[in-house]
Backbone as CSV, one residue per row, in Angstrom:
resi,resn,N_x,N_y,N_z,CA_x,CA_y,CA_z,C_x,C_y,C_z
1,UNK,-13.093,75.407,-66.808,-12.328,76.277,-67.652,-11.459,75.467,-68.612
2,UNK,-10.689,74.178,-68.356,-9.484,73.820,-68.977,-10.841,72.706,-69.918
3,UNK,-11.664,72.405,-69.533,-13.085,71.762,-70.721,-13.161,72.683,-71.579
4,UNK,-13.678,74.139,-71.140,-13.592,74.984,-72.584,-12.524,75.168,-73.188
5,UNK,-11.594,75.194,-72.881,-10.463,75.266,-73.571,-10.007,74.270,-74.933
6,UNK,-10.061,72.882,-74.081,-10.112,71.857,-74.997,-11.205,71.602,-75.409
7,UNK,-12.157,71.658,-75.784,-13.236,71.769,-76.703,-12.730,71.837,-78.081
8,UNK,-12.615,71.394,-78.667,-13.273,70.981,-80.882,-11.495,70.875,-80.666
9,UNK,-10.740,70.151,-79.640,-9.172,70.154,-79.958,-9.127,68.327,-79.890
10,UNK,-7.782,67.777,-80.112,-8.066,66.310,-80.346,-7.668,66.070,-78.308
11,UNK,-7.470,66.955,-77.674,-7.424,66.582,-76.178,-8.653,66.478,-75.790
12,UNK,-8.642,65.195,-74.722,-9.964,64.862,-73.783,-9.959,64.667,-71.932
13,UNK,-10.550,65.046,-71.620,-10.330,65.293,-70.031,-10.705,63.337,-69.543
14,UNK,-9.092,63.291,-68.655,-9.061,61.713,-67.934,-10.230,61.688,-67.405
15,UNK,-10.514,63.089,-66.553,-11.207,62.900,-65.661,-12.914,63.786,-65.542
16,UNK,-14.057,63.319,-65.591,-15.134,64.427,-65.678,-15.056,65.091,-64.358
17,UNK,-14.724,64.743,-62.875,-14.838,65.859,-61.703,-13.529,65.144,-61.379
18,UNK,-12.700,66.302,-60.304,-11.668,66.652,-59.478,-12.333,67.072,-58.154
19,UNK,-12.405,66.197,-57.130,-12.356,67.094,-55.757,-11.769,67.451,-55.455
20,UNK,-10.942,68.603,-54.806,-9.634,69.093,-54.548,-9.720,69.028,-53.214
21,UNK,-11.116,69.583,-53.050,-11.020,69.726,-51.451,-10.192,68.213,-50.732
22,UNK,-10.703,67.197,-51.607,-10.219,65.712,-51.093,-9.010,65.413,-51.035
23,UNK,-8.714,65.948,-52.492,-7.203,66.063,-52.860,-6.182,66.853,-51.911
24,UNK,-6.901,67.766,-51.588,-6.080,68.857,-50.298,-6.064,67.552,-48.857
25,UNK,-6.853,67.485,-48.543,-6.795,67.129,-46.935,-6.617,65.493,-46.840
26,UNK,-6.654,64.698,-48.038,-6.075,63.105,-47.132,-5.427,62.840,-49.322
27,UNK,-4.157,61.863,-48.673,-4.164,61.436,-49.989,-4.087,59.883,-49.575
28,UNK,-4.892,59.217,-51.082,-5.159,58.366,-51.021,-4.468,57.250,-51.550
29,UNK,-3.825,56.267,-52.112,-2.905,55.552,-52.797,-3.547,54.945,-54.008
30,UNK,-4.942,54.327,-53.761,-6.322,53.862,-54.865,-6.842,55.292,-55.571
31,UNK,-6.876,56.441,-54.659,-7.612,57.194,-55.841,-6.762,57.397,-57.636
32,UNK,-7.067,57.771,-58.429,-6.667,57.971,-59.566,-5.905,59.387,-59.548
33,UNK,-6.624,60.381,-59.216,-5.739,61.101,-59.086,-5.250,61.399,-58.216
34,UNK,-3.817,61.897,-58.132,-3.173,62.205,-57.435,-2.380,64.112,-57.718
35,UNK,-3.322,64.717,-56.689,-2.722,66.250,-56.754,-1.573,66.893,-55.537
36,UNK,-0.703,67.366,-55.756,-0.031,67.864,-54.739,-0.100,69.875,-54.973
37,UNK,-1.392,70.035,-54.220,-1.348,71.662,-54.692,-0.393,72.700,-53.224
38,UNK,0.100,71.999,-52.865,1.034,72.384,-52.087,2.517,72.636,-53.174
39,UNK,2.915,72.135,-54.003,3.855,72.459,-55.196,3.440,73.953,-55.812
40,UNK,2.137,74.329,-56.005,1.750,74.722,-56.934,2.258,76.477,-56.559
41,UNK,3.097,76.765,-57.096,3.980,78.000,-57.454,3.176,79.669,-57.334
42,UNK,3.538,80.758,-56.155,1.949,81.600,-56.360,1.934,82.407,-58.196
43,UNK,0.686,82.577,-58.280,0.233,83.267,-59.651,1.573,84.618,-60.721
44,UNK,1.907,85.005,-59.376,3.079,86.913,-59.576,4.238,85.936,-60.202
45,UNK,4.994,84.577,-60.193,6.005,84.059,-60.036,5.190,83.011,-61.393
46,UNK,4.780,84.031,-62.994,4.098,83.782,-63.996,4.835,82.748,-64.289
47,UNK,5.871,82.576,-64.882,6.345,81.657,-65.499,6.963,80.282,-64.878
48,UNK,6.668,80.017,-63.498,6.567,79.004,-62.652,5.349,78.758,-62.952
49,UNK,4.637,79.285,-62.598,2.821,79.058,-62.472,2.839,78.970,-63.943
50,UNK,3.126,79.259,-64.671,2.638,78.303,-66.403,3.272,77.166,-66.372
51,UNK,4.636,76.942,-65.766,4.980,75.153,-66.002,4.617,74.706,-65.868
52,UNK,3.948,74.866,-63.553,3.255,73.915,-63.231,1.704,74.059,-63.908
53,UNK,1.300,74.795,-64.630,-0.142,74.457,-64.832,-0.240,73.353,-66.015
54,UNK,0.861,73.642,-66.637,1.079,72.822,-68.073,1.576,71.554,-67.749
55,UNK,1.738,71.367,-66.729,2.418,69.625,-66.237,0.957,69.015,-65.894
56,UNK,0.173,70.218,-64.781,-1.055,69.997,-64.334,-2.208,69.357,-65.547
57,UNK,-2.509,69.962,-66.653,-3.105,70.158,-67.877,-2.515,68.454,-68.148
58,UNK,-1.521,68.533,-68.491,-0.851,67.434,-69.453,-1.251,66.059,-68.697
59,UNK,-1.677,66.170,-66.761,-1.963,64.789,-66.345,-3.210,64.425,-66.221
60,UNK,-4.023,65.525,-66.520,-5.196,65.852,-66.307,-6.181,65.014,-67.597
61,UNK,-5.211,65.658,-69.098,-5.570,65.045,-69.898,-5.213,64.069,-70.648
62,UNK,-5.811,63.681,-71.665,-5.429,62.443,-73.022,-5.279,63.617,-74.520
63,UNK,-4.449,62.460,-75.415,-4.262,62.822,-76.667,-3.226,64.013,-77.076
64,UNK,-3.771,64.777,-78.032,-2.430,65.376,-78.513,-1.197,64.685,-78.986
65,UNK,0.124,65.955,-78.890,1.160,65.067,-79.468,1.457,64.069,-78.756
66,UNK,2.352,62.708,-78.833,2.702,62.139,-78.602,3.866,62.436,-77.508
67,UNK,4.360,61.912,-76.720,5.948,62.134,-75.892,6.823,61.622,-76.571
68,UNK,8.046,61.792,-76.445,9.176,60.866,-77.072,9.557,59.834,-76.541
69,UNK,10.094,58.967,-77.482,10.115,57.722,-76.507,11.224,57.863,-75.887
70,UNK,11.855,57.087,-74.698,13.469,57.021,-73.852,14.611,57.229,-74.630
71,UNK,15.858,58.080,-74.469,16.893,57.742,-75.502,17.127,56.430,-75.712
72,UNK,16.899,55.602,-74.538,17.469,54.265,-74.304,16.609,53.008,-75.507
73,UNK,15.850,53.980,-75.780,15.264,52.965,-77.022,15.867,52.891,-78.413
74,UNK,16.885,54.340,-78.820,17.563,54.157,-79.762,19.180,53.681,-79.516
75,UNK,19.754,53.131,-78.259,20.847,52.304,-78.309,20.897,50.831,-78.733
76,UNK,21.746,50.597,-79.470,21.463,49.217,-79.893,21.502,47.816,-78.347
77,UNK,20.811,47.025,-78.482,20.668,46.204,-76.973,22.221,45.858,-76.738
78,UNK,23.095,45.313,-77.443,24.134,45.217,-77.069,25.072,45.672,-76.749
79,UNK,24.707,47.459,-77.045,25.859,48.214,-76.694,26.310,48.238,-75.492
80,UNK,28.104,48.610,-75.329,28.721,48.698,-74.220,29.757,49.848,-74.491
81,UNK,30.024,50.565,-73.343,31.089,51.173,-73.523,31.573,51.490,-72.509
82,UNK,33.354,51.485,-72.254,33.733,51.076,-70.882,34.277,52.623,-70.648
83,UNK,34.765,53.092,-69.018,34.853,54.173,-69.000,36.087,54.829,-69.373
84,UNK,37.232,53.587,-69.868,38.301,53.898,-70.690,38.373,54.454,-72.204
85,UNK,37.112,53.967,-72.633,36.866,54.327,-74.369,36.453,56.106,-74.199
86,UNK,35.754,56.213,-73.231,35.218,57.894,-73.377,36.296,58.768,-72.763
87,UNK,36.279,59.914,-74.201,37.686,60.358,-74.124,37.559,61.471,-73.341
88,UNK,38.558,61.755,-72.594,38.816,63.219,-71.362,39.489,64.292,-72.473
89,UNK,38.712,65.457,-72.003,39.824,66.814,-72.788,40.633,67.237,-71.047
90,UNK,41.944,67.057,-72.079,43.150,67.704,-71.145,42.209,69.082,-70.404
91,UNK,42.578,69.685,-69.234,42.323,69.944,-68.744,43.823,71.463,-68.368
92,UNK,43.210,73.114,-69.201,44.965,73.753,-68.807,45.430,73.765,-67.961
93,UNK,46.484,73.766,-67.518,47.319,74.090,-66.263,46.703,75.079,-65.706
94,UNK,46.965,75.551,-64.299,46.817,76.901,-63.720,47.324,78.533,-63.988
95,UNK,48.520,77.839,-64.576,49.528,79.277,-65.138,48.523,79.501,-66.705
96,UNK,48.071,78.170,-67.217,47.706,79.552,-68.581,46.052,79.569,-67.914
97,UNK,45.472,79.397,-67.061,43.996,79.653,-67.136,44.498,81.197,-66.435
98,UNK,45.294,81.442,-65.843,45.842,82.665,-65.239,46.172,83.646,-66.051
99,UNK,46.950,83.103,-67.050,47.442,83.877,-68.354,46.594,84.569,-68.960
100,UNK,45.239,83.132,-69.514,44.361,83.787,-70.351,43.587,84.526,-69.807
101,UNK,43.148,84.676,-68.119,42.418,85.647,-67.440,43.220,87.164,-67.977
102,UNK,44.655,87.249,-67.382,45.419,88.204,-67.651,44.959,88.942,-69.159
103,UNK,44.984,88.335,-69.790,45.435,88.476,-71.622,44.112,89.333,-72.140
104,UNK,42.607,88.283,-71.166,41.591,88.964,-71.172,41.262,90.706,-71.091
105,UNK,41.608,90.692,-70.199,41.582,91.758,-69.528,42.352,93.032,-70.174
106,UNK,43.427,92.324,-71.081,44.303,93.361,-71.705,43.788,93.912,-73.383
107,UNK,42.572,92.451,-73.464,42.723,92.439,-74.930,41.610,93.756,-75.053
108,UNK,41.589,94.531,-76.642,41.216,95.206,-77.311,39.468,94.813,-76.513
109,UNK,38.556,93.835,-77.033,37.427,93.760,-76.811,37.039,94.216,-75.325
110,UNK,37.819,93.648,-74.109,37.228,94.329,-72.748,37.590,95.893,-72.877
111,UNK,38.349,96.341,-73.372,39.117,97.416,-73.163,37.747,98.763,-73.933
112,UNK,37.382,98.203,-74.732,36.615,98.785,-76.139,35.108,98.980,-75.170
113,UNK,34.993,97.814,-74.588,33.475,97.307,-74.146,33.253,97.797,-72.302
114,UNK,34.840,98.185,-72.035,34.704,98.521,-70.150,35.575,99.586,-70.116
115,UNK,34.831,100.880,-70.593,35.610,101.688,-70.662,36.628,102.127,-69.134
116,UNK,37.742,102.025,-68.896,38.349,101.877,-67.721,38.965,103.167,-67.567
117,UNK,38.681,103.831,-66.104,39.308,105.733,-65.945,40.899,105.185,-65.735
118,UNK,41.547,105.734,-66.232,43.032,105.852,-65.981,43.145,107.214,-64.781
């Protein structure tokens, strides 16, 4: 299925066969591939089961776009920075994170948006 798929696209399959059955019951350290279908997410839980199929797909094959390279490739080699240079935001007291809960609660927008029975 994932051969017809990629067909007349610039992706090419690593591999021409997959045993799974093999892949299921011993893993090997020399084989090439390596499957863990014990991960693999059930079908109802769709949008799990599209990640992992698309991680699946992506080791399966070659070509396409490119990945990005590491951030660590655009820091210059010498950079340093110590944990004194990176700056902290103050952090409010307890009385105004209290306040502004309070203030919340009073202002026009909750009031407008939660209509409250008196």
């Amino acid at each position: 299925m994932i051969r017809k798929a990629i067909k007349g696209t610039e992706f090419k399959l690593k591999y021409n066969f997959i045993n799974f059955e093999e892949c299921l019951n011993q893993f090997n350290k020399e084989k090439s591939v390596h499957i863990d279908l014990s991960l693999m997410p059930k079908f109802k839980n769709e949008d799990e089961f599209i990640l992992w199929l698309a991680g699946f797909i992506e080791r399966m094959t070659i070509g396409g776009k490119e990945k990005l390279p590491p951030i660590s490739n655009y820091i210059p080699k010498g950079f340093k920075i110590d944990q004194a240079e990176i700056p902290v935001a103050a952090e409010p007291s307890k009385e105004e994170n209290a306040e502004m809960i309070i203030n919340y609660f009073k202002s026009e927008d909750f009031i407008k948006n939660n209509k409250i029975s008196s």
